[in-house]
Phi, psi and omega in degrees: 000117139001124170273335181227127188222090149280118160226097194212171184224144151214158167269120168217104170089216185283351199198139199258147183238131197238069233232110165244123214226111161223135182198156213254180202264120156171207180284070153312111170278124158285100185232154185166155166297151216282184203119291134026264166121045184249342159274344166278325179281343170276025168237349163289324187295321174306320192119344183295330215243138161274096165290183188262323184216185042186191198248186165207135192229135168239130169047064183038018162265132206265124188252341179193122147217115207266000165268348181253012194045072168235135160221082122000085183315148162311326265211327199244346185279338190042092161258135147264080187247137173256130207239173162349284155294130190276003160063030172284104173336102171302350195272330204286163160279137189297008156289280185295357176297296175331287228298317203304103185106352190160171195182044173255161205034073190278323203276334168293332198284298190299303133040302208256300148311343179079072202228342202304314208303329225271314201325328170254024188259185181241161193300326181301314169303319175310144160304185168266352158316289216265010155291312207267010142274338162266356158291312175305330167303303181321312206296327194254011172277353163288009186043027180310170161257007178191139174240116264238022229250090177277103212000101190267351181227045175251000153279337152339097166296164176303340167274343214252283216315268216299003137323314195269288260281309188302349174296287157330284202315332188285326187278350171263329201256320235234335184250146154249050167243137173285129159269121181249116204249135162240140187208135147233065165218142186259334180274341145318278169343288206295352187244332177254355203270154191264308192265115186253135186250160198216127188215112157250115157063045171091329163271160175245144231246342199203120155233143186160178192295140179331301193290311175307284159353253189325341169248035167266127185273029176277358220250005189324306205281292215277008168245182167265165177297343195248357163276300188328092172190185210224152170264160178187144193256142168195184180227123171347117174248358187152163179230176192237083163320289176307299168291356200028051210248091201244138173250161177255109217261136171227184178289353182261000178147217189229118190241125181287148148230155178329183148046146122348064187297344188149169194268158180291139207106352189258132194231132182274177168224058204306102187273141196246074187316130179286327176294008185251010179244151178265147167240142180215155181301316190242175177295105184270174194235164172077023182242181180294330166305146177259344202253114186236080170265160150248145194220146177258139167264125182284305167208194152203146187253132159273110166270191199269349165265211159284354199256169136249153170267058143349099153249157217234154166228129188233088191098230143236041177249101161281164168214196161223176179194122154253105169247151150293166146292355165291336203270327184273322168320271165350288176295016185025050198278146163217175188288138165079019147305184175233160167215167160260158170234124186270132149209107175312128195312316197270009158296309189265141199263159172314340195261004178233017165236119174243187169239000000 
């Protein structure tokens, strides 16, 4: 059984919404531009929204099915939502913030979140890190059966970000409550989502587990050139003191990266920008890259420009590269070639490795 089961239709306004959702418990992201409908289909799962027909269900509870009259008040759904803002009571201590509504699995919840230090300060002294960590402590001490999240880190600088992400990521690895995340950063997406929903002008268009999605080149038309790109998993085999340097072992080989990643034995997730892989025919030599696979081409998309799209298999870990079309030319690339796949180590950014 499904943990989240979206079917719904509604008219809203100028543009009809059409959300077909079935996904297992851990974070389903919604991403698309903005516009979309992706804060409307999580305000339908909430109760703010009335579809016109089909159901919604968390964890095989019918929260709206609209051939059986079950419509459910917000209030009766047991949600948690988190929004944009942390929406905190200024008067209150981030103790009585938690506590406002429930308090349930409180010591773990704080725990879990990093919260002990926090509890008798007031939201104005917190960063925007640690409101909207403690707005998230609120949503699950509510004992929700689903949690709610509308781009919860688009107000966030890049230092805010990589505060809450290790957060998340433990309320994804540490829970079996199902999330429904709205984002339109793929680099947000790519480190936390178990389930990626894909939403154009109201439909969703694409669903599935995260590592497939994000390597289909078909889903090419719905990034920018600088989103596109694919994930891949693998566990920390060692570092390079002297280079600061971590390598990562997967099934398709071995990849160098920045940084200190997790101690070894430990397992990451790496977004792979397609505009960061180079292709070549042969193993090529002598070069400044460190990271050199092999990979079978999988498909390929020709778009309305100048560009293609290349999907790669390294192992059983897919990807992507983006060339012209000349270069798929030059290169006579077709499905079930062999190829190398090139990618500069310092191409990939901290905000694009999670665990």
């Amino acid at each position: 059984m499904s943990a989240l089961s979206i079917a719904i239709t509604a008219r809203l306004g100028g543009f009809d919404l059409a959300a077909e959702i079935e996904a297992p418990a851990g974070i389903t992201a919604l991403f698309g531009r903005s516009g979309s409908g992706k804060t409307s289909v999580v305000n339908a799962v909430a109760g703010l929204l009335r579809p016109d027909a089909g159901h919604i269900s968390v964890g095989g509870h019918r929260l709206f099915d609209s051939a059986a009259g079950i419509d459910l008040p917000a209030p009766r759904r047991r949600v948690g939502y988190v929004f944009q803002d942390a929406r905190l009571f200024p008067h209150m201590t981030v103790g009585r913030n938690l506590s406002y509504g429930g308090r349930h699995d409180a010591d773990r919840i704080i725990a879990m979140l990093g919260l002990a230090q926090l509890l008798d300060r007031r939201p104005a002294s917190l960063s925007g890190g640690e409101r909207q960590r403690v707005a998230l402590g609120r949503a699950l001490m509510r004992n929700p059966g689903i949690l709610l999240m509308d781009e919860p880190l688009a107000a966030l600088d890049a230092g805010r970000k990589a505060e809450i992400m290790p957060y998340l990521e433990r309320l994804r690895d540490e829970t079996r409550l199902p999330v429904l995340y709205v984002s339109h950063d793929i680099s947000e997406v790519a480190r936390l989502a178990t389930t990626l929903a894909l939403i154009d002008r109201g439909r969703v268009t694409r669903v599935g587990p995260l590592a497939e999605v994000l390597a289909d080149p078909s889903i090419a038309p719905q990034f920018g050139k600088r989103d596109l790109g694919a994930v891949m998993a693998g566990e920390v085999g060692g570092h390079d003191p002297i280079d600061d340097l971590s390598e990562v072992r997967f099934s398709g080989g071995v990849l160098v990266l920045p940084g200190r990643l997790g101690a070894p034995g430990s397992t990451v997730r790496v977004r792979i920008a397609a505009q960061d892989v180079i292709l070549s025919r042969t193993r090529p030599e002598g070069l400044s890259a460190l990271n050199v696979l092999e990979a079978e081409v999988t498909g390929i998309r020709f778009g309305e420009g100048p560009g293609a799209v290349v999907g790669l298999r390294a192992g059983a870990a897919p990807f992507l590269a983006r060339v012209t079309r000349r270069s798929a030319r030059v290169l006579e690339l077709g499905e079930g070639q062999t190829v190398f796949a090139i990618i500069k180590t310092v191409s990939v950014a901290p905000g694009d490795v999670g665990s």
